[in-house]
N, C-alpha and C positions, 0 to 999 in steps of 0.2 A: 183866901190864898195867903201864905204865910201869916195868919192870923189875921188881915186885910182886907179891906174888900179889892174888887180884879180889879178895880180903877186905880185904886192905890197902890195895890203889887206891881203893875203891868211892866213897871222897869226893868225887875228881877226876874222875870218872863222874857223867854225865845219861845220863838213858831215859824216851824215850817210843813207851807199847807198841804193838803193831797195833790192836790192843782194847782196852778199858777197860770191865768188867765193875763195871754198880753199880747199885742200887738207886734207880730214877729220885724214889722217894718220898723220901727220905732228904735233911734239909737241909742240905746246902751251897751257898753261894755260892762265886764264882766264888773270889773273896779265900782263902777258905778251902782251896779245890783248887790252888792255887799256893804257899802256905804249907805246904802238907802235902811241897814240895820243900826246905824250912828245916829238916826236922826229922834231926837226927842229924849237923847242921853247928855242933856248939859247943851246942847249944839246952840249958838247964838247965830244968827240971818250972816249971811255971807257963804265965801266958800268954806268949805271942810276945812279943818287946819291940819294938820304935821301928824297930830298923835291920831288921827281919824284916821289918817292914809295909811299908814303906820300899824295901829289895831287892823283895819281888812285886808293888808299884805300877812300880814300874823293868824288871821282867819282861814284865809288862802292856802296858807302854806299845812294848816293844822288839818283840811279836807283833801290834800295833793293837787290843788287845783291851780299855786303860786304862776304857773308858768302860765292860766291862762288869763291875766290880768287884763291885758289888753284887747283880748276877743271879743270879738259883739256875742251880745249873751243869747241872739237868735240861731248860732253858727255852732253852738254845743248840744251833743248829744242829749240825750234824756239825765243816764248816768252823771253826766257834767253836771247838766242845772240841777238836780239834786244836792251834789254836793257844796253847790254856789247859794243856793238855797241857803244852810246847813250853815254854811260861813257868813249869811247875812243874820242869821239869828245870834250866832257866836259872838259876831262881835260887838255884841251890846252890852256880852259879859253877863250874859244871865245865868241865875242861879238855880233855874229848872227849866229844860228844857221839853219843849213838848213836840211831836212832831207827828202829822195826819197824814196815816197809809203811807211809810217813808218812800216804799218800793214799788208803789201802783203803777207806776208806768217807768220802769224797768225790768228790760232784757232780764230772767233766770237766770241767764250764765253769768250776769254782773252784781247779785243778788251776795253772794254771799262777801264778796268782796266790800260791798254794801256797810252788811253788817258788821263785819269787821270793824269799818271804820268809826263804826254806831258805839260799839265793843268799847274803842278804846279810846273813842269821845266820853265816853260814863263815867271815864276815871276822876274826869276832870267837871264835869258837870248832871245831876240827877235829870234823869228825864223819863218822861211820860210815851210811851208809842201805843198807837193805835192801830191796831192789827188785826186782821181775819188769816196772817200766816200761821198756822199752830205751830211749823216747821220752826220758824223762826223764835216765839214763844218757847221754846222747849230748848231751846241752844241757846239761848242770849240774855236772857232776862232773873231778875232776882223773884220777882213776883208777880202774879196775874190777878188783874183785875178784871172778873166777867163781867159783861153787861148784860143782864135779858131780864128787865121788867123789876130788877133789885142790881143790886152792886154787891159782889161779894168779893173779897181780896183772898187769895193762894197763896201761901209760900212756894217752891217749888217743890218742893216735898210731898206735896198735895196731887201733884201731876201725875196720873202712871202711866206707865208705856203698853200696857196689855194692848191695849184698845185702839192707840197709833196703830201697828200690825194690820187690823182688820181694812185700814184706810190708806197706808201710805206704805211703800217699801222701803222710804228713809226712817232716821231715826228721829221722825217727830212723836211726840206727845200728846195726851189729850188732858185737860182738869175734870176732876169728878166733883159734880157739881151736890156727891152725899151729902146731908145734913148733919153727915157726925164729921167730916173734914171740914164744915164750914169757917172760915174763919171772921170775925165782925172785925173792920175795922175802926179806932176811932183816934187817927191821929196823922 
């Protein structure tokens, strides 16, 4: 990873999982679940300092979530912790983001809203998503990476919509997985 090994990149690395396994009784606020992405960036034993608090109120504010700093992070919807999630990888200031099944346990109707946000988080940092949405794949993304038994990379160019039709009545897309659109990656 960035010529690296993952032990050595993991700085320049955010992740946020498909899941999030926690104990809804257990107090943290939201503040708290975005800081817990500070630690292991320079951070010396004690509390948090200034510029800590500082970066995950700047985190906060970059996923629309600023006003819920103060809430127990059990008390947020699905939608919410995703994007608290989202703000705990951010504010570590990584340089790829990567992020597993972002939407699996959100609501359709907050889905593209979602994306949006995913949209205009790229501008500012490259990321990786892993997806079974083709809907999503065919509206948002520069390039597709299939996985089935080889790794082949798409431009989006590669994508055609014939074959969406036969599946969906929105305008998703499907990748033709021909061997004359193949494309090798190696970089």
């Amino acid at each position: 990873v960035f010529g690296q090994t993952p032990v050595e990149a993991r700085g320049r690395l955010g992740y946020m999982p498909q899941h999030l396994h926690f104990d809804p009784s257990f107090p943290v606020n939201v503040m708290d679940v975005v800081l817990m992405g500070r630690i292991g960036k320079g951070m010396r034993l004690g509390p948090f300092r200034r510029e800590d608090r500082d970066a995950a109120q700047q985190a906060l504010a970059e996923v629309s979530c600023d006003d819920l700093a103060a809430r127990s992070f059990s008390s947020l919807s699905a939608g919410q912790r995703q994007r608290v999630l989202i703000a705990r990888a951010l504010v570590a200031d990584p340089e790829l983001l990567i992020l597993d099944e972002p939407t699996s346990s959100l609501d359709p109707s907050i889905q593209d809203d979602f994306y949006e946000l995913l949209h205009r988080l790229n501008e500012q940092v490259t990321m990786i998503i892993v997806s079974h949405d083709v809907s999503f794949v065919s509206r948002y993304v520069d390039r597709v990476i299939c996985v089935n038994r080889e790794v082949v990379l798409h431009s989006l160019s590669d994508v055609g919509g014939d074959l969406a039709a036969l599946f969906s009545g929105d305008n998703a897309r499907f990748v033709d997985h021909d061997h004359h659109t193949r494309k090798d990656y190696h970089g």
